[in-house]
C-alpha positions, 0 to 999 in steps of 0.5 A: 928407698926401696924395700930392699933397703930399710931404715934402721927398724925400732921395736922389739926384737925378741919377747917373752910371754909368760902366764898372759891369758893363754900364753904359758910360755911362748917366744916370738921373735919379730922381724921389721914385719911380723904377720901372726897366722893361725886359726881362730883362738890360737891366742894371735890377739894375746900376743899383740896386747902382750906385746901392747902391755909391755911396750906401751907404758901407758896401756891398761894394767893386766887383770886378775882375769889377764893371768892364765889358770895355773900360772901362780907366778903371775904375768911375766912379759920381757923383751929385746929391743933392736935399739940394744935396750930391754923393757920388762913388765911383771904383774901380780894384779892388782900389783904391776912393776915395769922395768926398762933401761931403754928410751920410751918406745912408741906404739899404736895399738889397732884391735879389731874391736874398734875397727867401727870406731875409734880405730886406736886403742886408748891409753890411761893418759887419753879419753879416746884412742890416737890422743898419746904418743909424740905430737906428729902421730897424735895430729896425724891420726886426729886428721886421719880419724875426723876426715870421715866424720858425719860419714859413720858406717862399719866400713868408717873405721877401716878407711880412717885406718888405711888414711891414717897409715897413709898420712904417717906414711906422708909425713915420713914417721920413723921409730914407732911400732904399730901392731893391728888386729885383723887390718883386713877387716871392712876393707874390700880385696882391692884395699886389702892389697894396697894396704898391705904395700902401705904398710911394708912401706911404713916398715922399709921407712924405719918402723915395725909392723906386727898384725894378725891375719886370716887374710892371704891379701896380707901373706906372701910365700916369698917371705917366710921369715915375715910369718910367724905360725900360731896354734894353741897346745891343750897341753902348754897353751900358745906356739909360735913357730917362726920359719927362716928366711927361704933363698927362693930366686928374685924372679919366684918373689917377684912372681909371688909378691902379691899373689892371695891365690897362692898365699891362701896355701898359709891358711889352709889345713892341706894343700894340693900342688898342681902345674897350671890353670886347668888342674886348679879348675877342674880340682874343685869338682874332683872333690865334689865327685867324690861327695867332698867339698875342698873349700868345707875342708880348708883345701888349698888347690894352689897352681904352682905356675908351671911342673919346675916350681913344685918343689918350690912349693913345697918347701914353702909348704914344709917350712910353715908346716902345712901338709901338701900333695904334689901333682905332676904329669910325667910326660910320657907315655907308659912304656917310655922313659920321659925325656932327660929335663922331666925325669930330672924334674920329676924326680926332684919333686918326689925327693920334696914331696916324697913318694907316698904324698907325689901323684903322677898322671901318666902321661898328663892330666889331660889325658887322664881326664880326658880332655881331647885337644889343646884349646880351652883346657880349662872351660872344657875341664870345669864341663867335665867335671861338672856334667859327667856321669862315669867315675873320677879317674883314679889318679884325681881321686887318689890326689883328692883323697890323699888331700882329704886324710891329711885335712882330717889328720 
C-alpha cells in the first residue's frame, strides 16, 4: 500500500479542550498525521496529554494543578473519533467522569521526558511504561525497550523508540493512536529523517500519529493540512490554526517531500524567498554586513529552486502564517521590458507577495552584487560578502532589512 492509499485510519478526528492547563478553549482537528508546530510554551504538550487523558481510559487522572487559573467549570475535553463514536472526559479534581459510546481506543503515549528511559508513559494499570494496551503492542515495544539493555545512554531512549516503531510497523499494527513529544530528540538528522518516513508508514498502515516538533526533519510544505500551528494568547490561552490542504503539483511535492532546508521556513519568525544556491549563500552575510545576524533572528532564507515557484512559496508562507519577503531578478536591463515569460512570472509574484513585501534586482542578483561571470557564483558570492569592505548594495540590504521588521514585528 503506498502513501497514497491508507487504510481506514482510527483515532480522534476532532477534540476540545477546555480548562486543561493553558488550553482555555482551543479545537484541534487532526488528520492520519498531525505535526503540532510552534514555539516553546505555546501549550503543544498540553494537547498531546489532553489528548492522552481523554483517549486512554487508564492514563493518570488530572489534577487540581491540571485545570487552568480562571477556569471554574473545571477540565472539559470531548472528542469525535473517525470510527463515528465520541469519548468525553470531564474533571473536578479530585472528581473525574469519563463518557463514551464507542469501542476502547488504543494509545501510546511517548513524552519527551522519558526519551532517556522508559520511552512510554505509564498507565495506572502498569509498573512501567509499554506493559497496557492489547497483547502484540505490549510485547512489541517489551522487545523494542529490552533490545538496548545493558547499553544505557541519553541516546538509549530515542533508538528503542525508533526500533519500537519499526517492530509495530513489522508486525503490521493497525487501530492504535501513537502521540510522541519532540521524536526528534538524541536522534542525529539521518535518523530523523527515516523516522519521519517510519511513521507516516505507520499511518498510511491504518493508525494515527500526532507529535511536536521543532524539528523541520519532521515537516514538509507539501502537506500543510498534516501541520497544525500553535501559539499561546495572553488573553485566551492555547490557538491552533490548522491550514487546508494546498493543491500544490505532484512534481512540487516530490520535490519537497523530504527537504528540512526549505521545511525550516515553518519554524521561523520570517522568511526571505530567494531563486537559488548563490542568494541562500550569500544572504547570510547580507545581515552580517548590516550588524545582524539571520539565524539570532529566527530568519528562514529559503531557495525556492528556481524564480517559478515563488508564489508557490508564498502561499505556503501565507497559509501557515509566516511572513515572508520574496526576492527575484527582473531579468532585464533598466530601460528594457523583460522578455514576455518573466514579466508574466514577475508579476505573478508580486500579486502573491505583494509590492511592499517583493524585492527585485535589476537586472539579477549577480550584478547587483557584483558578481562577474557565470562560474562558481556561490563560492564567489560567500567571498564577496565576507571580505568586502564598500556597502551592501542596496537592493540586499532593503530585502534584509524588510526580513528584519517583520522578525521583530
Amino acid at each position: 500500500m503506498n502513501d497514497e492509499e491508507p487504510a481506514r485510519t482510527s483515532g480522534l478526528a476532532r477534540m476540545r479542550v477546555r480548562g486543561f492547563r493553558t488550553a482555555l478553549d482551543v479545537t484541534l482537528r487532526p488528520g492520519r498525521v498531525c505535526a503540532l508546530v510552534g514555539e516553546a510554551n505555546a501549550g503543544k504538550s498540553n494537547l498531546l496529554a489532553a489528548m492522552w487523558m481523554l483517549l486512554d481510559p487508564l492514563a493518570p487522572a488530572p489534577q487540581r494543578t491540571d485545570v487552568a487559573v480562571g477556569s471554574h467549570g473545571g477540565i472539559a475535553i470531548e472528542g469525535d473519533l473517525t470510527s463515528g463514536g465520541s469519548v468525553r472526559l470531564d474533571a473536578a479534581p479530585p472528581k473525574v467522569v469519563r463518557s463514551a459510546r464507542a469501542s476502547r481506543q488504543e494509545v501510546l503515549f511517548m513524552p519527551a521526558e522519558l526519551r532517556s528511559g522508559a520511552v512510554v508513559a505509564a498507565t495506572a494499570a502498569a509498573g512501567g511504561g509499554a506493559r497496557r494496551a492489547h497483547a502484540a503492542i505490549a510485547g512489541t515495544l517489551e522487545q523494542a525497550l529490552g533490545q538496548l539493555s545493558g547499553h544505557a545512554s541519553s541516546a538509549t531512549g530515542a533508538v528503542s523508540l525508533v526500533s519500537a516503531l519499526e517492530l509495530l510497523r513489522a508486525e503490521t499494527v493497525a487501530g492504535i493512536v501513537v502521540l510522541i513529544e519532540e521524536p526528534e530528540l538524541f536522534l542525529r538528522p539521518q535518523a530523523q529523517r527515516y523516522l519521519y518516513r517510519l511513521l507516516r508508514e505507520l499511518a498510511t498502515a491504518g493508525n494515527q500519529v500526532v507529535y511536536s516538533t521543532h524539528a523541520p526533519a519532521f515537516l514538509n510544505v507539501g502537506r500543510l493540512e498534516e501541520l497544525a500551528f500553535v501559539h499561546r494568547d495572553p488573553q485566551h490561552g492555547v490557538r491552533v490554526h490548522q491550514p487546508g490542504p494546498f493543491p500544490a503539483a505532484s512534481d512540487f511535492r516530490t520535490l519537497s517531500e523530504f527537504d528540512a532546508e526549505r521545511s525550516e521556513l515553518f519554524l521561523a519568525r520570517a522568511v526571505l524567498l530567494v531563486e537559488g544556491v548563490t542568494e541562500k549563500l550569500a544572504f547570510p552575510f547580507v545581515f552580517r554586513a548590516l550588524g545582524h545576524d539571520s539565524d539570532r533572528e529566527a530568519i528562514s532564507i529559503v531557495e525556492c529552486g528556481g524564480k517559478a515557484n515563488i508564489p508557490l512559496f508564498v502561499q505556503i508562507c501565507r497559509a501557515a502564517g509566516v511572513p515572508c519577503v520574496a526576492v527575484h531578478d527582473r531579468d532585464a536591463p533598466p530601460g528594457r521590458r523583460p522578455i514576455a515569460a518573466e514579466r508574466f512570472i514577475n508579476r505573478q509574484i508580486e500579486e502573491a507577495a505583494t509590492a511592499d513585501r517583493t524585492v527585485v534586482m535589476v537586472p539579477d542578483f549577480e550584478s547587483v552584487a557584483g558578481l562577474r561571470g557565470r562560474r562558481h557564483k556561490p563560492e564567489r558570492a560567500w567571498q564577496r560578502f565576507t571580505e568586502a569592505e564598500e556597502p551592501v548594495p542596496e537592493p540586499l540590504a532593503r530585502a534584509a532589512r524588510l526580513a528584519l521588521a517583520l522578525a521583530r514585528d
